[in-house]
BALUM-34223 format. One record per residue (C-alpha): x, y, z; residue in three letters; residue number from 1. Coordinates in Angstrom, 3 decimals. Layout:
BEGIN
<<X Y Z> 'Ala' NUM>
...
***
This chain:
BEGIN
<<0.000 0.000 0.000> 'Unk' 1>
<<2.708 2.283 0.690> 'Unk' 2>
<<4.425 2.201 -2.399> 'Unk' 3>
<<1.619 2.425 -4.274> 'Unk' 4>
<<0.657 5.735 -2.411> 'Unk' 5>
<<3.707 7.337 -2.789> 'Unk' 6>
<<5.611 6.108 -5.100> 'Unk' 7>
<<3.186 4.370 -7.917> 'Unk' 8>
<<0.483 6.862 -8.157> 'Unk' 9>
<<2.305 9.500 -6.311> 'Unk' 10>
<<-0.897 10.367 -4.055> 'Unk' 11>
<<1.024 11.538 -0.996> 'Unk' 12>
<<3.944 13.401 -0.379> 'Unk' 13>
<<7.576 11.759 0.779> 'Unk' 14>
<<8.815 12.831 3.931> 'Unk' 15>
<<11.157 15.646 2.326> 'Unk' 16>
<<8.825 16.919 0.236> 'Unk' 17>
<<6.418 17.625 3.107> 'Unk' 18>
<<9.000 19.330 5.202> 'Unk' 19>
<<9.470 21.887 2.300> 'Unk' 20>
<<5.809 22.402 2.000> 'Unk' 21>
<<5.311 23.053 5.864> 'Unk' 22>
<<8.491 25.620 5.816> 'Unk' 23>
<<6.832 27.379 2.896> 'Unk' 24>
<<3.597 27.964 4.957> 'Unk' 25>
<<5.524 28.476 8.153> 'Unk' 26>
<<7.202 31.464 6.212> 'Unk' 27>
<<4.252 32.621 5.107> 'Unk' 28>
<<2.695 32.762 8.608> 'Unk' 29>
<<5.561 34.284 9.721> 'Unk' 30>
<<5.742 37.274 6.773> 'Unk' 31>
<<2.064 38.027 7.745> 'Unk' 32>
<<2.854 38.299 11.470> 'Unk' 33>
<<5.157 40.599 10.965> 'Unk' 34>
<<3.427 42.573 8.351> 'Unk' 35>
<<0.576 42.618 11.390> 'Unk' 36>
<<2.965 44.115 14.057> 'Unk' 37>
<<4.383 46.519 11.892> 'Unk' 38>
<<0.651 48.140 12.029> 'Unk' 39>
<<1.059 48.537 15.819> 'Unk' 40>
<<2.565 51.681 16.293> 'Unk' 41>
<<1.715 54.133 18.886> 'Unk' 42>
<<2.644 56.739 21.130> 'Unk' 43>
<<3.981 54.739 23.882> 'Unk' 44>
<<6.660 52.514 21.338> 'Unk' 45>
<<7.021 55.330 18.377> 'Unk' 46>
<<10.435 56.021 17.310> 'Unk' 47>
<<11.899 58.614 14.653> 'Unk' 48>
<<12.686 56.994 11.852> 'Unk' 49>
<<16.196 57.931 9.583> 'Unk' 50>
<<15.610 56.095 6.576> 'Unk' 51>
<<14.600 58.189 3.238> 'Unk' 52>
<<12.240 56.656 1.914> 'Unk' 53>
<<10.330 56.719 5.424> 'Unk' 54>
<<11.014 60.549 5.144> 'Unk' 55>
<<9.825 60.754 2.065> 'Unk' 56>
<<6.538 59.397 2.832> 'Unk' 57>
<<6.349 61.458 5.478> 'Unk' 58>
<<6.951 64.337 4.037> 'Unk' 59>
<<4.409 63.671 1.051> 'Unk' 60>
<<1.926 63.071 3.608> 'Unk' 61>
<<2.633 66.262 5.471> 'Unk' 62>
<<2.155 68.306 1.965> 'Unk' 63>
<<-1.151 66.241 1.349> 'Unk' 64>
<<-2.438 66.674 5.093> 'Unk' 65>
<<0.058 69.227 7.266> 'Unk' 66>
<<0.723 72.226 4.688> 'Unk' 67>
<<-2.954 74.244 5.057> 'Unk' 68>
<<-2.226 74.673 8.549> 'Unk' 69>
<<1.544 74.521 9.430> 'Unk' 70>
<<2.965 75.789 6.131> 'Unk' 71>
<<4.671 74.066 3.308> 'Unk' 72>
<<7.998 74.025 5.378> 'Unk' 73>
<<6.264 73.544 8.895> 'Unk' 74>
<<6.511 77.851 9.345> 'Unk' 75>
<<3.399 78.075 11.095> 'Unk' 76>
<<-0.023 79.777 9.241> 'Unk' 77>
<<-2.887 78.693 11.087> 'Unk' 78>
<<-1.383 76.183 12.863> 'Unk' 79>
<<2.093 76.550 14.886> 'Unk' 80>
<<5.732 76.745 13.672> 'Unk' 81>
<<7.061 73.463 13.519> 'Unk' 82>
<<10.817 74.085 13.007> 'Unk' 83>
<<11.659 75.792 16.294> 'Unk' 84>
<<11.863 74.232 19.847> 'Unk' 85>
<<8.707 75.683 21.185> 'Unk' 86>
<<5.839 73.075 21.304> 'Unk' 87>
<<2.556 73.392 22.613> 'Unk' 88>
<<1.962 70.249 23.186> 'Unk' 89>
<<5.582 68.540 23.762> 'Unk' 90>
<<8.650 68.237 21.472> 'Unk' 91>
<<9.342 64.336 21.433> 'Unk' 92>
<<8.324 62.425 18.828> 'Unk' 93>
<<5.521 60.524 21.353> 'Unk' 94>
<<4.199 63.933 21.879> 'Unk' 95>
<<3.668 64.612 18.640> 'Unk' 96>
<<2.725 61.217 17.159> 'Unk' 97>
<<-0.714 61.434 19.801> 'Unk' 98>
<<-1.000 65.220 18.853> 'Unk' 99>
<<-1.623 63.641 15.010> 'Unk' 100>
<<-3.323 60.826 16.063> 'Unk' 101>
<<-5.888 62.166 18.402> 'Unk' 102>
<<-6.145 66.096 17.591> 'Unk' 103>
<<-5.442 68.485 19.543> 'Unk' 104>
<<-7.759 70.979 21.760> 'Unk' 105>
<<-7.240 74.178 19.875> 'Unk' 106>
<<-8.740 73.029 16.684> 'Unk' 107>
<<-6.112 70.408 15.031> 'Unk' 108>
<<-8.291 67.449 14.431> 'Unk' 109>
<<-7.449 63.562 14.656> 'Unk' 110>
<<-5.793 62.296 12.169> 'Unk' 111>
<<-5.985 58.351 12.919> 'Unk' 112>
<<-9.168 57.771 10.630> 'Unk' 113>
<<-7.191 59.018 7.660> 'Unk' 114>
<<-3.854 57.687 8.774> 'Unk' 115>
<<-2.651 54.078 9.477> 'Unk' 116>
<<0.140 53.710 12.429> 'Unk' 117>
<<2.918 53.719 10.055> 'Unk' 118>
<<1.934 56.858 8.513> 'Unk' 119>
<<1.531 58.889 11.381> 'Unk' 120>
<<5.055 57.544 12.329> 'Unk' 121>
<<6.142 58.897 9.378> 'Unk' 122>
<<4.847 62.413 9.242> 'Unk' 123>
<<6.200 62.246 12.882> 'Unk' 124>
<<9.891 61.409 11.736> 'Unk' 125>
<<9.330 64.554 8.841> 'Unk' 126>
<<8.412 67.119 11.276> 'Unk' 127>
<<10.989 66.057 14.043> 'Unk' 128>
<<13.819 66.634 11.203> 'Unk' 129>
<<11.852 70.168 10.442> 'Unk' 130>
<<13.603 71.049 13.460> 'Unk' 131>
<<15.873 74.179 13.332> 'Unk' 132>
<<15.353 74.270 9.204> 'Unk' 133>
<<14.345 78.092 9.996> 'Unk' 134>
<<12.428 78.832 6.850> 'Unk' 135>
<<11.499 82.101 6.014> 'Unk' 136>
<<8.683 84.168 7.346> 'Unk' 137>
<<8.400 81.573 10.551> 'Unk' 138>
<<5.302 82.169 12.676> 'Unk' 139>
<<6.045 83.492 16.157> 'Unk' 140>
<<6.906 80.531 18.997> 'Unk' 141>
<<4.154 79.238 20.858> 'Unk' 142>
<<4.022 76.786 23.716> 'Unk' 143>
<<6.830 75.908 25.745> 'Unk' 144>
<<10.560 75.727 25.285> 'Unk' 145>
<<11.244 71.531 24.894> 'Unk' 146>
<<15.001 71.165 24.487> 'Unk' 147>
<<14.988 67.240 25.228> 'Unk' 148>
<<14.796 66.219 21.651> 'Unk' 149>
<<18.452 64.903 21.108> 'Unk' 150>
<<18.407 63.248 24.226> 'Unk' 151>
<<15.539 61.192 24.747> 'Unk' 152>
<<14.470 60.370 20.923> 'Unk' 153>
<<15.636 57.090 19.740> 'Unk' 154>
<<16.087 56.829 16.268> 'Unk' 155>
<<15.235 53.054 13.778> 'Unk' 156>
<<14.698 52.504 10.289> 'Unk' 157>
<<11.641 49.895 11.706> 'Unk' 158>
<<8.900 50.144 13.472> 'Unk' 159>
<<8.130 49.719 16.996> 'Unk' 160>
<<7.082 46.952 18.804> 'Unk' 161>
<<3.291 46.029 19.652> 'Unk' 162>
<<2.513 48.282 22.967> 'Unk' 163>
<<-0.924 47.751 24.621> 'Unk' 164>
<<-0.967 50.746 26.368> 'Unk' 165>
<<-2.211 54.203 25.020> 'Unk' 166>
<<-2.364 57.589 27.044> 'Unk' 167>
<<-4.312 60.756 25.784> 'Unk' 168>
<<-3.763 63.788 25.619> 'Unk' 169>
<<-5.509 66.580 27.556> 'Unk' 170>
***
């Protein structure tokens, strides 16, 4: 029976072949894991990202989404300057990833509906290298001095790990 199964009408796979087929789909689960936990970015596990093209992106979006309010080099219009060190709602890259994500009380509205994780990470990344870009006609600092931003920003070309906890702003 057994060699007619696998060997004469080749019904079933040998031993080898099986272990190749299992790694396959063990790889595939594994890809789409990953691909998963890349999605679970948030304030409490963000991290400024280096790489280009993740500044790129970033910087797209903020043309696309950011420009109307804080100016097509983060000068301040409506919104505040982002290129200078005064931040109304904190200066590290947590602090600004939950200002995008969940608005902001003077009139900057969520963000997370039209943004995945990633993305806000990314326009997060763009407007923490805005910082001291001075571009012309800059709009008058607001908020408070926050000179911690070389210290306690780490930097990774990948996302964060999956966090569970999420704090909001005030």
């Amino acid at each position: 029976i057994y060699l007619i199964h696998y060997h004469v009408l080749e019904t079933g796979q040998l031993q080898i072949e099986a272990y190749h087929t299992e790694m396959k789909e063990a790889e595939a689960e594994v890809q789409a894991y990953l691909k998963a936990q890349a999605m679970n970015v948030d304030e409490s596990n963000v991290v400024v990202l280096q790489e280009a093209g993740a500044l790129n992106r970033g910087r797209g979006l903020f043309v696309q989404y950011c420009q109307v309010c804080h100016g097509a080099e983060g000068e301040g219009k409506v919104g505040p300057n982002l290129t200078d060190q005064y931040w109304i709602y904190g200066g590290n890259v947590s602090d600004v990833f939950a200002t995008i994500k969940y608005g902001a009380k003077n009139g900057m509205k969520s963000w997370k509906d039209e943004l995945n994780p990633i993305q806000i990470q990314e326009v997060s990344s763009y407007i923490a290298a805005l910082q001291g870009t001075n571009p012309a006609n800059q709009k008058a600092p607001q908020g408070e001095l926050y000179e911690g931003a070389n210290d306690t920003i780490e930097s990774s070309d990948t996302p964060a790990a999956d966090s569970t906890q999420v704090s909001m702003l005030n």
